[in-house]
C-alpha positions in Angstrom: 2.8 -8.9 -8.9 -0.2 -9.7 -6.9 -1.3 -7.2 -3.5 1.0 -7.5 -0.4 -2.8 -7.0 1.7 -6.4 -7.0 1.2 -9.5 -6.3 3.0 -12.7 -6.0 1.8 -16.0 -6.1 3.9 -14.4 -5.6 7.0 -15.7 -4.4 10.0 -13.6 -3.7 13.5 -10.3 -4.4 11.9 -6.9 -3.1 13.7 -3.7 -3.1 11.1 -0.5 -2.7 13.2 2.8 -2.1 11.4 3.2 -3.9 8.0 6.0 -3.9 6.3 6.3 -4.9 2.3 9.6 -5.3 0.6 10.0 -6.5 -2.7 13.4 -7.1 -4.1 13.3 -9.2 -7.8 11.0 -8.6 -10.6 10.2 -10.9 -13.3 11.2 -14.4 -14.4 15.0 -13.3 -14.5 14.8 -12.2 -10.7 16.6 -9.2 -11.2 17.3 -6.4 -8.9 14.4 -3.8 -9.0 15.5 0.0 -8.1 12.6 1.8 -9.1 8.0 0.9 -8.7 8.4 -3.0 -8.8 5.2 -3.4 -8.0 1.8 -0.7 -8.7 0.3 -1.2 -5.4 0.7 -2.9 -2.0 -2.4 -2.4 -0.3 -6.4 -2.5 -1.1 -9.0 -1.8 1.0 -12.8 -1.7 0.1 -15.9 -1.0 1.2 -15.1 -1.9 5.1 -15.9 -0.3 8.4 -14.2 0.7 11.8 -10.9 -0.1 10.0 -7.9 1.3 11.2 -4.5 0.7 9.8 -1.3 2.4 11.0 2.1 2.0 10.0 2.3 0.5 6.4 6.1 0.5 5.1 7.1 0.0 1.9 10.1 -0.4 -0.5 9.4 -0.2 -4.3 6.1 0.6 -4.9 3.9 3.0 -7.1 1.7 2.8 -4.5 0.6 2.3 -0.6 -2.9 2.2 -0.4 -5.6 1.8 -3.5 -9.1 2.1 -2.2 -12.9 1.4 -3.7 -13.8 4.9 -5.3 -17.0 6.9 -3.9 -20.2 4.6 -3.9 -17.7 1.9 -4.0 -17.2 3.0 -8.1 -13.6 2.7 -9.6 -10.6 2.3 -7.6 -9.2 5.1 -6.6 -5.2 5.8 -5.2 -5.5 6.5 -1.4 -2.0 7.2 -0.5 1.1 7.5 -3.4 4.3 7.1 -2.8 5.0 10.4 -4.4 2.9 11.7 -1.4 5.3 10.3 1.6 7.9 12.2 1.4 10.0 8.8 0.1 13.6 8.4 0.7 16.2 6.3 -1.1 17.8 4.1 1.1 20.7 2.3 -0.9 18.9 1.9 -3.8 15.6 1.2 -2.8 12.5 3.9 -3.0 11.2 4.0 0.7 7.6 4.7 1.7 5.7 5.3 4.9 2.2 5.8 5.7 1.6 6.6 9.4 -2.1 6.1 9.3 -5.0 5.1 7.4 -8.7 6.3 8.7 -10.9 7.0 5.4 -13.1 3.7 6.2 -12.7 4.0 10.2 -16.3 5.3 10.2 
């Protein structure tokens, strides 16, 4: 599954409460319980961005950002890290803010 959001070469960007669900994986649509999908956000190489507030269900993970020097992606925020709760049978994730390219 492709990225919920991307920005790359950004400057003075504002992210206000995004939300990502993802229900079905594969051709067969079935009912996904567990990491549908590896990550839902990317962010690279941007300035004076600030994004609060990204929500997910059923992802590996939140945020994947360009490594240092802009080198090899690197995992900003996991779910493991959010302190995820199951809600039915979806694996909940929130990430109150994001600031590592607000400079």
């Amino acid at each position: 599954m492709s990225l919920y959001q991307r920005v790359v070469n950004s400057t003075g960007v504002n992210i206000y409460s995004s939300g990502f669900w993802n229900f079905v994986a594969g051709p067969s649509r079935s009912m996904c319980s567990t990491d549908c999908q590896d990550n839902a956000v990317f962010y690279e190489n941007n300035s004076k961005l600030f994004s609060f507030g990204v929500s997910t269900i059923n992802n590996k993970n939140l945020v994947l950002e360009s490594g240092p020097n802009n080198s090899k992606y690197a995992v900003a925020v996991a779910h493991a890290s959010t302190g995820a709760a199951v809600k039915d049978i979806f694996q909940t994730a929130v990430m109150a803010a994001y600031l590592r390219q607000s400079a």
